[in-house]
C-alpha positions as CSV (number, residue, x, y, z in Angstrom):
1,X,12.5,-30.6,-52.1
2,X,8.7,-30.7,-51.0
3,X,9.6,-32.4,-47.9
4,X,11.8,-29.9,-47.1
5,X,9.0,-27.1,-48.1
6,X,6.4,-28.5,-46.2
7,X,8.8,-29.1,-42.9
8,X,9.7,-25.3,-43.5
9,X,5.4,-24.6,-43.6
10,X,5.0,-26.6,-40.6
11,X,7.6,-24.9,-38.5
12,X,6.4,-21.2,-39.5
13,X,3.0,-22.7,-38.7
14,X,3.9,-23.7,-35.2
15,X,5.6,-19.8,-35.0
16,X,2.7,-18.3,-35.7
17,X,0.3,-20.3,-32.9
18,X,3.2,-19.9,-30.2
19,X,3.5,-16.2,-30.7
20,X,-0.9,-16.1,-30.9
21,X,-0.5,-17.7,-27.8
22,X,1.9,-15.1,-26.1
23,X,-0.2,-12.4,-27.5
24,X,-2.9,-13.6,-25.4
25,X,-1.3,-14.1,-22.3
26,X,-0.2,-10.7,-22.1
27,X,-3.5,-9.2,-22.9
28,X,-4.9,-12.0,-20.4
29,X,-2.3,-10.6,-17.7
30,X,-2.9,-7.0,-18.6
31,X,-6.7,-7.2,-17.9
32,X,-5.8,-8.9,-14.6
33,X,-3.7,-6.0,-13.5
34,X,-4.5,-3.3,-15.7
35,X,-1.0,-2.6,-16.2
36,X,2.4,-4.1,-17.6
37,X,4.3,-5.4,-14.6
38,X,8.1,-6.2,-14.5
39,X,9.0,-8.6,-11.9
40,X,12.7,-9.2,-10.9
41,X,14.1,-11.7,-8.7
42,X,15.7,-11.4,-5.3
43,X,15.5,-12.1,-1.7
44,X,12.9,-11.9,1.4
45,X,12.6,-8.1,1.4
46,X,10.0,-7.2,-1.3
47,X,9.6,-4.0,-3.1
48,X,6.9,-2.4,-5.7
49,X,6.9,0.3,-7.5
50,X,4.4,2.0,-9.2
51,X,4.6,4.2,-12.3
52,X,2.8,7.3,-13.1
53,X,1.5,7.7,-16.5
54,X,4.6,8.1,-18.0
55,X,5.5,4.7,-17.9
56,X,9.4,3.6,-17.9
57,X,10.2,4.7,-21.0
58,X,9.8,8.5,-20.6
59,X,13.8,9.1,-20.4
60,X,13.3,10.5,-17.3
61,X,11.0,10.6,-14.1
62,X,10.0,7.3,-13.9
63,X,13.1,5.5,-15.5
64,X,15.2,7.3,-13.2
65,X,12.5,5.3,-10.1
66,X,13.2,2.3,-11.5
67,X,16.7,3.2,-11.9
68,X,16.8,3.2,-8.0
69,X,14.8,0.2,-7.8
70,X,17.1,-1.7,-9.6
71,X,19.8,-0.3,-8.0
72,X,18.6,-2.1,-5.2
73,X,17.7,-5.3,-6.4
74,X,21.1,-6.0,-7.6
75,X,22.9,-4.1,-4.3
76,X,20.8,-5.4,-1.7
77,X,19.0,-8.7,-3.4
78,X,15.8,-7.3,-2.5
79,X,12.5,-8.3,-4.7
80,X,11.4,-6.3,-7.0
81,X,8.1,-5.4,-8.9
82,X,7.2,-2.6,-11.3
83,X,3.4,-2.1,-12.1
84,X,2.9,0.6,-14.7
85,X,-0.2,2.4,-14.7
86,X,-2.2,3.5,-17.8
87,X,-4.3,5.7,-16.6
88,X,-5.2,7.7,-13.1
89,X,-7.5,5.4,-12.4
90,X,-4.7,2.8,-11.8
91,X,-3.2,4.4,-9.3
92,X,-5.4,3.0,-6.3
93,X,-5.8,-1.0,-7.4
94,X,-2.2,-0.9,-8.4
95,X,-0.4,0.4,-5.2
96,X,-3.6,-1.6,-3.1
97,X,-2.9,-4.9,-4.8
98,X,1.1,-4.8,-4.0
99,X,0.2,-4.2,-0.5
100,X,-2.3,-6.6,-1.0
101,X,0.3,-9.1,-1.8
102,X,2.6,-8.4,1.0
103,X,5.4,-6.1,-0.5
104,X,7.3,-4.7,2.5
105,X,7.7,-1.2,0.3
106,X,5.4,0.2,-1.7
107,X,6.8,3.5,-3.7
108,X,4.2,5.6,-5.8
109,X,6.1,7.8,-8.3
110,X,4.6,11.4,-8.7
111,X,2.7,14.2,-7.2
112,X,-0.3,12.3,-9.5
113,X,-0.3,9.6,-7.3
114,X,-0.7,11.7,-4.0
115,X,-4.6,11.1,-3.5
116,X,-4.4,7.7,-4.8
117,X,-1.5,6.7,-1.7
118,X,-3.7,9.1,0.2
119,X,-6.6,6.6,0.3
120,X,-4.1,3.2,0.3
121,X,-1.8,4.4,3.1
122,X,-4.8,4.4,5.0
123,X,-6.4,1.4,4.0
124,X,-3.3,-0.1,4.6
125,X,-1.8,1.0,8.0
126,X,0.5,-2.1,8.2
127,X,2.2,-1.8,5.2
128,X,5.1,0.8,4.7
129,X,4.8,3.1,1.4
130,X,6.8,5.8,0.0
131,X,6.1,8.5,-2.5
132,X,8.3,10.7,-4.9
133,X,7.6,14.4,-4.9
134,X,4.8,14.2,-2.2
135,X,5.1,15.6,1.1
136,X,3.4,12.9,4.1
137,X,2.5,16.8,4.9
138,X,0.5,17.2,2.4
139,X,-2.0,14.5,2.8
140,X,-5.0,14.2,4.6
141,X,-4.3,12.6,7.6
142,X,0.1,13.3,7.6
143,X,0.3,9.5,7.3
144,X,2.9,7.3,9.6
145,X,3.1,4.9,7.3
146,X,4.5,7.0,4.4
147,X,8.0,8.7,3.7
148,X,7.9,11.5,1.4
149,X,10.7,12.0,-0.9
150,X,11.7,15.5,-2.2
151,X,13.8,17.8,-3.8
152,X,15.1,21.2,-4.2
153,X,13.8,21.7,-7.7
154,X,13.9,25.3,-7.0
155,X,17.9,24.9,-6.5
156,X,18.6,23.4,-10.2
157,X,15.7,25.6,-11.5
158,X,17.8,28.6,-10.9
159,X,21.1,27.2,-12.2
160,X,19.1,25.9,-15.6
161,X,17.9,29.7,-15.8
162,X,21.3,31.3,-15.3
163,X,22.6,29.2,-18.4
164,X,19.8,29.9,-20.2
165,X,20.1,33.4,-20.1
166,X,23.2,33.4,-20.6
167,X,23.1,31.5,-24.0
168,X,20.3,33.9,-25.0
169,X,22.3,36.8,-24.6
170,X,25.3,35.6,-26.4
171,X,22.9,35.0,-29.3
172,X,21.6,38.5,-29.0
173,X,18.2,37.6,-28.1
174,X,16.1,38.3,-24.8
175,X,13.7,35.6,-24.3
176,X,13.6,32.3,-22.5
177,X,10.7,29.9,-21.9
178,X,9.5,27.0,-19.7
179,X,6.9,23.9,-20.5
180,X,5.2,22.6,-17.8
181,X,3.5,19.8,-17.5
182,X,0.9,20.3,-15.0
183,X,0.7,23.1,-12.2
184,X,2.0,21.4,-9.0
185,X,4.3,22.0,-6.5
186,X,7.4,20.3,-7.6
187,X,7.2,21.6,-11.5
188,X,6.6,24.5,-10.3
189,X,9.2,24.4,-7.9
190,X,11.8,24.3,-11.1
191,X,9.6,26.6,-13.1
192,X,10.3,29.4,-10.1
193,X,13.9,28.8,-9.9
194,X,14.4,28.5,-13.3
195,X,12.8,32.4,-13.7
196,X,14.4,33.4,-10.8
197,X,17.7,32.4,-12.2
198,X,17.3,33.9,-15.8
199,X,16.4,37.4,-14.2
200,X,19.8,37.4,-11.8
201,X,22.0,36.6,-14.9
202,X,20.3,39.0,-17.5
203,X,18.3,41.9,-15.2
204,X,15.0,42.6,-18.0
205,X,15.0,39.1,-19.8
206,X,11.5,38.0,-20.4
207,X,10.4,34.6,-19.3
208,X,7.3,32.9,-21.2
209,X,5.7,29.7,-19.5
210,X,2.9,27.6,-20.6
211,X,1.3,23.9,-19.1
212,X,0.4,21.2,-21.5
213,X,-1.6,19.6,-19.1
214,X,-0.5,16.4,-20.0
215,X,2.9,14.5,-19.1
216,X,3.2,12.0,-22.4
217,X,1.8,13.3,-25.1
218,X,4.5,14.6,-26.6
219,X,2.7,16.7,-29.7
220,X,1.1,19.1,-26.7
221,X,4.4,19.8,-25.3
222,X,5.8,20.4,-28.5
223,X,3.0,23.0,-30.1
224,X,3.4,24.9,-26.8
225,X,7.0,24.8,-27.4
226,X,6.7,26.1,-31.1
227,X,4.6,29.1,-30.1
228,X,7.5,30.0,-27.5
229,X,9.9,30.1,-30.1
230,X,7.5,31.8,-32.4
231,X,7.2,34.3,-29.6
232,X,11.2,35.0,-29.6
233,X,12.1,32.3,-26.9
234,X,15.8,31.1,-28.2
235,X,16.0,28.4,-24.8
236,X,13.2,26.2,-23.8
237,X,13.0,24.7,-20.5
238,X,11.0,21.2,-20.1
239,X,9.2,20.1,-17.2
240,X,7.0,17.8,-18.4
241,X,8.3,14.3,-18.5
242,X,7.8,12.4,-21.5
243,X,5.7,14.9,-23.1
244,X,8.3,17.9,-22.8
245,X,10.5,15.5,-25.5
246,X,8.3,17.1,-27.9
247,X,9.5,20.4,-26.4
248,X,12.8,19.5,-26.6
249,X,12.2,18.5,-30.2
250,X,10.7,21.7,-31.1
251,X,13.9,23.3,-30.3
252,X,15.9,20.8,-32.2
253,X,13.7,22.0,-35.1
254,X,13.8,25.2,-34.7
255,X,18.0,25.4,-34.2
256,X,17.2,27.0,-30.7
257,X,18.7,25.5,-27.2
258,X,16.4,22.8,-25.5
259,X,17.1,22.6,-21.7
260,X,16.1,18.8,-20.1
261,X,14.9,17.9,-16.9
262,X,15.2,15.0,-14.2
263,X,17.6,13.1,-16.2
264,X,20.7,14.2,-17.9
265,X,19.2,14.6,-21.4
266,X,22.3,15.5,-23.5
267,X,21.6,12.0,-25.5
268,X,19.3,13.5,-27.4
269,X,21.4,16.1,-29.0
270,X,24.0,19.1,-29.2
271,X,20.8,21.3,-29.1
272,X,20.4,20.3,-25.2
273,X,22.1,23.1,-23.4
274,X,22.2,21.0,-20.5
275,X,19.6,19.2,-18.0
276,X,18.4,20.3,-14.4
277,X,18.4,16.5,-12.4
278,X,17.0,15.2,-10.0
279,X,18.4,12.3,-8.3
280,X,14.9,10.2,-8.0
281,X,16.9,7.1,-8.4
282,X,18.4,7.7,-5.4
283,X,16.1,8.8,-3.5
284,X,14.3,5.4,-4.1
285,X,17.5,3.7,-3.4
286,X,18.3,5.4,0.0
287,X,14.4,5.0,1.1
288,X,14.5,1.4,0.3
289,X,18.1,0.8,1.8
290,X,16.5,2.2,5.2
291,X,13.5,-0.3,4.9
292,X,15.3,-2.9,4.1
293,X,17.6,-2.5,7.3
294,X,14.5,-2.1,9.3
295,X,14.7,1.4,9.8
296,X,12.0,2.7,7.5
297,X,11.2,7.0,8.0
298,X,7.7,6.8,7.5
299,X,5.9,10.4,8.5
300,X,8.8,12.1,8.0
301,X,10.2,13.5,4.2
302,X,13.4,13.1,3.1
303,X,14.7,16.1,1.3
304,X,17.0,16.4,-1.4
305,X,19.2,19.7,-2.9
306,X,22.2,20.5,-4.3
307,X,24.2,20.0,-0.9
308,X,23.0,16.8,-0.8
309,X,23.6,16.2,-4.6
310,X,19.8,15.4,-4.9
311,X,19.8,18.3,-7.9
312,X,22.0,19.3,-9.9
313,X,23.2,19.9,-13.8
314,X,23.9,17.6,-16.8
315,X,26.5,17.9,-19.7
316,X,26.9,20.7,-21.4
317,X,26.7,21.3,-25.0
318,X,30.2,21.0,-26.9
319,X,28.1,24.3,-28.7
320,X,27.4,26.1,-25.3
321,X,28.7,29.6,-25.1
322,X,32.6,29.3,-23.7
323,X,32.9,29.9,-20.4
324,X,29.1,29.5,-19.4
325,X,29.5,26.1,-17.6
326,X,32.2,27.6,-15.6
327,X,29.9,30.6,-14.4
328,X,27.2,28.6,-13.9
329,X,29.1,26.1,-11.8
330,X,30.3,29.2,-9.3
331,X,26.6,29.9,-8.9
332,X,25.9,27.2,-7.8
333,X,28.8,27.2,-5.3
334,X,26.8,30.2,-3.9
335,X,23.4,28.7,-3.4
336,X,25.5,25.6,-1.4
337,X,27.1,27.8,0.7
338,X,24.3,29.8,1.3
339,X,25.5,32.9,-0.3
340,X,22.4,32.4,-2.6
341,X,19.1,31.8,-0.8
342,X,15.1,32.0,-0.6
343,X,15.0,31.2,-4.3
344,X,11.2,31.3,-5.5
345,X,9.2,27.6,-5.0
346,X,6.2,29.3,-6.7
347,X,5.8,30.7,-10.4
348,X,5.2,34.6,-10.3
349,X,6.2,34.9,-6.7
């Protein structure tokens, strides 16, 4: 009996000091790159991408990247690393120290990282680099080395609004609302649409907005949120990554609708009316497919709308109004045909 008790000590013993030991090499490896990194195996061509703050576990912007860059590893046995960035100030070492180590591709995710692959892209002329939401445009010196990849946020805005004012009616109510992350072309871009929308399906429906200012703190996006529905809002509309869960949460709480964004978000509940997506996973797919095949689009953007099923709409609700998805799917028959068009990129315009 107490040789079996102390061979039981000795083995939780050697547990402890292993898993001490792990501890430290992650911290170690964290310091080195101040980030986590996921590394995945695969062939010649070699491919990083870097996270914004959001990190890969936001259920959305940044899982739907590496979506895409997995979706490549296993298609097209390409290499692939993930660096995730903890703050801003990651954004220039990280995307310099992958092109630094000889990726082929470098993709930044988010309009956050556009002055960060500003600076790199030139420091860097050699390497090839992509960037979600970011226009090669709309950087200092219209970069050759970098494809932009975009979307018609606008597009699935407008379709997200329709529903939503279409659910508030049916509840009798006369107010829908959007939480934004930060004010920036591409949230905006859905913030427009999704106005624009609301006020074609229900002529006199008032649309409240606000900006957390933040894109993972989930508490901001969900006191924002609260005051909406405090303020009548029956649908809220997040655009705000990992933070807009709290948004989304708020709405749970409060037994009103909760509209997603990027990904389809329906997981989270009946309460999700549906999601406006955005295919970023394949955007990263296609952009690496073309590198990898040695045609790589730098200084040129690749756009994506709902023609091009870049955009588009979850699930619905099982509780959604009956009929609505069928409305709002003829809709958006009317923006791909053009019968629908100029919908608002910019809030208030």
């Amino acid at each position: 009996m107490k040789k079996t008790l102390v061979l039981v000590l000795a083995a939780l013993l050697l547990a402890l000091v292993a898993g001490g030991c792990s501890g430290d090499d992650e911290e170690s490896a964290g310091e080195e790159t101040q980030a986590a990194t996921t590394a995945g195996t695969g062939g010649d061509f070699k491919v990083g991408l870097v996270t914004d703050i959001g990190g890969l576990n936001d259920r959305g912007f940044n899982a739907l990247a590496y979506k895409g860059l997995q979706r490549a590893e296993r298609q097209l046995g390409v290499e692939t690393r993930v660096v995730q960035s903890r703050s801003p100030q990651d954004y220039i070492p990280n995307l310099s120290a992958l092109a630094r180590q000889g990726f082929d591709l470098v993709i930044g995710v988010g309009f956050t990282e556009i002055q960060a692959m500003d600076a790199v892209s030139n420091q860097f002329p050699d390497s090839q680099f992509a960037i979600v939401d970011v226009s090669y445009k709309d950087m200092k010196k219209h970069p050759s080395n970098v494809q932009g990849l975009l979307f018609h946020e606008e597009e699935t805005g407008y379709l997200a609004g329709y529903a939503a004012a279409l659910a508030a009616k049916a509840r009798g109510a006369n107010v829908v609302s959007s939480v934004g992350g930060q004010s920036q072309p591409p949230v905006n871009r859905f913030i427009a649409g999704f106005q624009a929308g609301a006020k074609k399906a229900v002529p006199g429906i008032r649309t409240l907005n606000g900006y957390s200012q933040d894109f993972a703190v989930q508490a901001k996006c969900k006191e924002i949120a609260l005051n909406q529905i405090a303020s009548g809002a029956v649908v809220v509309f997040q655009v705000a990554g990992g933070c807009g869960l709290g948004a989304l949460d708020a709405a749970r709480e409060k037994r009103v609708w909760g509209i997603g964004v990027d990904a389809d978000q329906s997981f989270l509940g009946p309460h999700i009316l549906t999601s406006a997506t955005k295919g970023v996973d394949q955007a990263v797919f296609l952009s690496i497919k073309n590198a990898e095949a040695g045609d790589f689009k730098g200084g040129s953007d690749a756009v994506y709308g709902l023609g091009q099923e870049g955009v588009g709409l979850g699930k619905f609700s099982p509780k959604a109004p009956p009929g609505l998805a069928q409305k709002v799917k003829a809709v958006q028959q009317q923006i791909v045909d053009g019968t629908i068009a100029n919908i608002p990129t910019e809030v208030g315009a």
